[in-house]
VEXDREN-2710 file (C-alpha; in Angstrom, 1 decimal):
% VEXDREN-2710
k/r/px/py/pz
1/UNK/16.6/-11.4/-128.2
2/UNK/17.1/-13.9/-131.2
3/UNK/19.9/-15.8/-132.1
4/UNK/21.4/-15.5/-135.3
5/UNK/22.4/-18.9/-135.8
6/UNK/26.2/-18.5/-134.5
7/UNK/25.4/-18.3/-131.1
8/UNK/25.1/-13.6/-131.5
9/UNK/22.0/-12.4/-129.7
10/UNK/20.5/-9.6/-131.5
11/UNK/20.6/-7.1/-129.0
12/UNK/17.1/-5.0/-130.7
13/UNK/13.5/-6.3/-131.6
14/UNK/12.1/-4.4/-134.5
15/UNK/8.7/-4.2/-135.4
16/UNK/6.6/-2.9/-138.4
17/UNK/3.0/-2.0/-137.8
18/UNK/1.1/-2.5/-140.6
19/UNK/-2.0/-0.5/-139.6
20/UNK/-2.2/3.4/-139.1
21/UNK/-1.3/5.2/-135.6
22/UNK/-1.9/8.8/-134.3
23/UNK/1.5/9.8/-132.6
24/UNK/0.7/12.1/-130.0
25/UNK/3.5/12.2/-127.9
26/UNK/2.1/10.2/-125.4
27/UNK/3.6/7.1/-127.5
28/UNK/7.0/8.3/-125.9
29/UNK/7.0/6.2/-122.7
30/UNK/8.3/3.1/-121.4
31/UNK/7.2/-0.5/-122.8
32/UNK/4.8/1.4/-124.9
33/UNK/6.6/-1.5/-128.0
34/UNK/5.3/-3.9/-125.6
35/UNK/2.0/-2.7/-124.6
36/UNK/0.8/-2.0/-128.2
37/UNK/2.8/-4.6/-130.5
38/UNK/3.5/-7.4/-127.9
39/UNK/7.3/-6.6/-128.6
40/UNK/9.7/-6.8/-125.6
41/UNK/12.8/-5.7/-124.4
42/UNK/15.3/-3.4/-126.2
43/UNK/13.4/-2.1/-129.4
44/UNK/12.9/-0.4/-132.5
45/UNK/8.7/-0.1/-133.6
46/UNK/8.1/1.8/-136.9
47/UNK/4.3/3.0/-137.9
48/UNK/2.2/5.8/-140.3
49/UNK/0.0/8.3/-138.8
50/UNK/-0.3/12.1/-138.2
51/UNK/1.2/13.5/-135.2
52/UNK/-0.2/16.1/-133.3
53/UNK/1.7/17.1/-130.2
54/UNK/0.8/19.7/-127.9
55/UNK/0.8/20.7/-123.9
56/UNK/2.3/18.1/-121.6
57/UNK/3.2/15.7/-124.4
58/UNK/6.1/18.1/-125.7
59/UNK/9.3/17.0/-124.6
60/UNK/11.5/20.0/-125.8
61/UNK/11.3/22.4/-122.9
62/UNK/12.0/25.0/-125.4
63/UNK/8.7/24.0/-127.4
64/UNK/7.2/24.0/-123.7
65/UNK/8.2/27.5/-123.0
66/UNK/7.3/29.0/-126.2
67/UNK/4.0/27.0/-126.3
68/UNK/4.3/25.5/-129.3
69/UNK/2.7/22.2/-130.9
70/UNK/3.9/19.8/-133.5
71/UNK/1.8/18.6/-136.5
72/UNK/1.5/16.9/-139.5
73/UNK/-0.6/15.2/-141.7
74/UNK/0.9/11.6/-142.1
75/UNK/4.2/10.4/-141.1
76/UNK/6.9/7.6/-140.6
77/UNK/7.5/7.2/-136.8
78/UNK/9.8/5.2/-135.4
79/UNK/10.1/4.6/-131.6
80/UNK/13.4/3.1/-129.7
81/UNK/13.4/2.0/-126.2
82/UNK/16.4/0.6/-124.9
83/UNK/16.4/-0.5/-121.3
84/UNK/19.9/1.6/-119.7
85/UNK/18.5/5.4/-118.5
86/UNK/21.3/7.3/-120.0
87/UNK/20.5/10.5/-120.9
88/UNK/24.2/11.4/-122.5
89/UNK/24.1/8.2/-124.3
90/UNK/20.3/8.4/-125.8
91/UNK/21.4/11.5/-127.6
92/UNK/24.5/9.5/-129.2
93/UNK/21.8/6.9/-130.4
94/UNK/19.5/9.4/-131.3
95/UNK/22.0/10.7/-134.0
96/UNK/23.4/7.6/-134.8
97/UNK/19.5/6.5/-135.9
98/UNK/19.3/9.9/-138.0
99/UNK/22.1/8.7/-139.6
100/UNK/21.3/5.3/-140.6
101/UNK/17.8/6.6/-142.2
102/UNK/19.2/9.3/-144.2
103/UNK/22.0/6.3/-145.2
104/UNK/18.9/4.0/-145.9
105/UNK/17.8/6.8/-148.4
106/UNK/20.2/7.1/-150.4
107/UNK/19.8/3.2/-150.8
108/UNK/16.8/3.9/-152.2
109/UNK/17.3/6.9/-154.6
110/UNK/20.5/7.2/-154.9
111/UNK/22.1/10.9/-154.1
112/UNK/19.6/13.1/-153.3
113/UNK/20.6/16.8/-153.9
114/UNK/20.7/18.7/-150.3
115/UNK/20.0/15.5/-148.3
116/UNK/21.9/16.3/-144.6
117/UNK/21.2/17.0/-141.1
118/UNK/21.2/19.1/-138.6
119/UNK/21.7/17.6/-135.2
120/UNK/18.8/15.0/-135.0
121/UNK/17.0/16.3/-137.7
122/UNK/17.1/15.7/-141.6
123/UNK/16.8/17.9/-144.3
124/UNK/16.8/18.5/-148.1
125/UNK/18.3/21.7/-148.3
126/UNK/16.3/24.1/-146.0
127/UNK/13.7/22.0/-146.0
128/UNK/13.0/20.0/-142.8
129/UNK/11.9/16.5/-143.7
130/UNK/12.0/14.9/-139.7
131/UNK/11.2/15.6/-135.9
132/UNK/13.2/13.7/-133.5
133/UNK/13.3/13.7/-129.0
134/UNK/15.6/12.0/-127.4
135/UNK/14.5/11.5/-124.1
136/UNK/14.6/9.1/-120.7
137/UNK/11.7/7.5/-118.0
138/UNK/13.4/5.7/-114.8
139/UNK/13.9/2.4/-116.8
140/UNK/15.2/2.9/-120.6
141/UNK/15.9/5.6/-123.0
142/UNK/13.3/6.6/-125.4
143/UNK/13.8/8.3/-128.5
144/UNK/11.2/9.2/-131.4
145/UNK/11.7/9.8/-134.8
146/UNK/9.1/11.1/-137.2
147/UNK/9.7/11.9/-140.9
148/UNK/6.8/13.6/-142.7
149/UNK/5.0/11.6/-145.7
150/UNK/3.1/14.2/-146.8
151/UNK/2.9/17.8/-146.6
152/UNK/-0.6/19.2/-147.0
153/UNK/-1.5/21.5/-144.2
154/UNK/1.7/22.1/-143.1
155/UNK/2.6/26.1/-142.8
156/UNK/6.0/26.4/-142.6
157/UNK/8.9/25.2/-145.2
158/UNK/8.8/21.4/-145.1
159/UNK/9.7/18.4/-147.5
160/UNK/8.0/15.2/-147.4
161/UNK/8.9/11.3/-148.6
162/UNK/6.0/11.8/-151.3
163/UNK/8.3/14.7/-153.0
164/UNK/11.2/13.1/-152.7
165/UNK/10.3/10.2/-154.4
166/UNK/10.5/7.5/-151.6
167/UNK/7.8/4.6/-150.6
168/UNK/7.6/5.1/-146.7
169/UNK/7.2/1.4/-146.3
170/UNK/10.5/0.2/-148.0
171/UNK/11.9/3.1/-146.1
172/UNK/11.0/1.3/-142.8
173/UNK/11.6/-1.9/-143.4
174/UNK/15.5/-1.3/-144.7
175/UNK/15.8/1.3/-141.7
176/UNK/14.7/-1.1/-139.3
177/UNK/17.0/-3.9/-140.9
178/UNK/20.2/-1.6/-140.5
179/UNK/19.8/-0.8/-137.0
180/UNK/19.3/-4.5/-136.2
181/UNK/22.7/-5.2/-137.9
182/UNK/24.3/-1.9/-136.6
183/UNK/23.2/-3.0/-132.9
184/UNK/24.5/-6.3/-133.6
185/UNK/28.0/-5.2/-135.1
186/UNK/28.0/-3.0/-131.7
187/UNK/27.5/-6.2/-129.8
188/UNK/30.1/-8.0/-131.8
189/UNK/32.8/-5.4/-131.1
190/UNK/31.9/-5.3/-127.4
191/UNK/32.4/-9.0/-126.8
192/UNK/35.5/-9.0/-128.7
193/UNK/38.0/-6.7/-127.5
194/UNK/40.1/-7.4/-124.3
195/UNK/40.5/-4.5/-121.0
196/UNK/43.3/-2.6/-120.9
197/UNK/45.4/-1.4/-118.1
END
């Protein structure tokens, strides 16, 4: 936690990894901000790679059941651990995230024709532009965003940042900005409103 100068703790690190990542699915687990980027506590890590998610690293048991795997060529991932195992509350977070990236777009292009979501996913009209999990271990909730970069290889109807116009890297770094200051606003309120009886 860092102080912002009047005395609020920020109540989420964020971290941008400069360097490419595979996200296999296996990133999804406690500390793993920690472990790989030396960042602790509550957190928000963002980095490129390809996913490719299959077998025991799928989190959707309806993806498990049909045997499915996940995979693209290069994408934004962004990883959130925050330390309360809450599985009703991760989803809330989950789709308060989905929010603030698709808000975080527009701040970079403006109105973007068909730009919505679905549940914890994004789209440009029936194009799906993200993957998301929500999920918990015993000690925090984990969630995992992914939005795809580019599209090559992909066979199924997809968009991509490239297509729409939008540099992955500014993308990141104004996402993980907002959800510092959302968490902090969250914070603020929290500390400032008295119990009722």
């Amino acid at each position: 936690m860092r102080d912002t100068g009047g005395g609020l703790r920020m109540p989420i690190n964020s971290y941008l990894f400069d360097g490419t990542l595979k996200y296999t699915g296996g990133e999804l687990r406690s500390h793993f901000a920690l472990e790989e980027f030396g960042v602790e506590g509550d957190s928000i890590v963002a980095f490129r790679g390809p996913c490719e998610i299959e077998g025991t690293n799928l989190v959707d048991m309806e993806e498990v059941v049909k045997g499915e795997s996940i995979y693209s060529p290069d994408m934004l991932h962004f990883i959130t651990e925050i330390f309360i195992p809450d599985i009703n509350r991760v989803v809330l977070i989950q789709r308060l995230i989905t929010g603030i990236i698709i808000e975080q777009m527009r701040v970079i292009k403006g109105n973007i024709k068909g730009l919505h979501r679905k549940g914890d996913d994004i789209y440009i009209g029936e194009s799906k532009l993200s993957i998301s999990i929500a999920t918990v271990s015993p000690v925090s909730m984990l969630i995992h965003h992914g939005l795809n970069i580019c599209k090559e290889g992909v066979n199924f109807p997809v968009t991509c940042l490239e297509e729409i116009g939008i540099d992955n890297v500014e993308l990141a770094m104004l996402t993980l900005k907002a959800v510092e200051d959302e968490y902090a606003s969250i914070e603020r309120v929290i500390r400032k409103v008295k119990w009722v009886k």
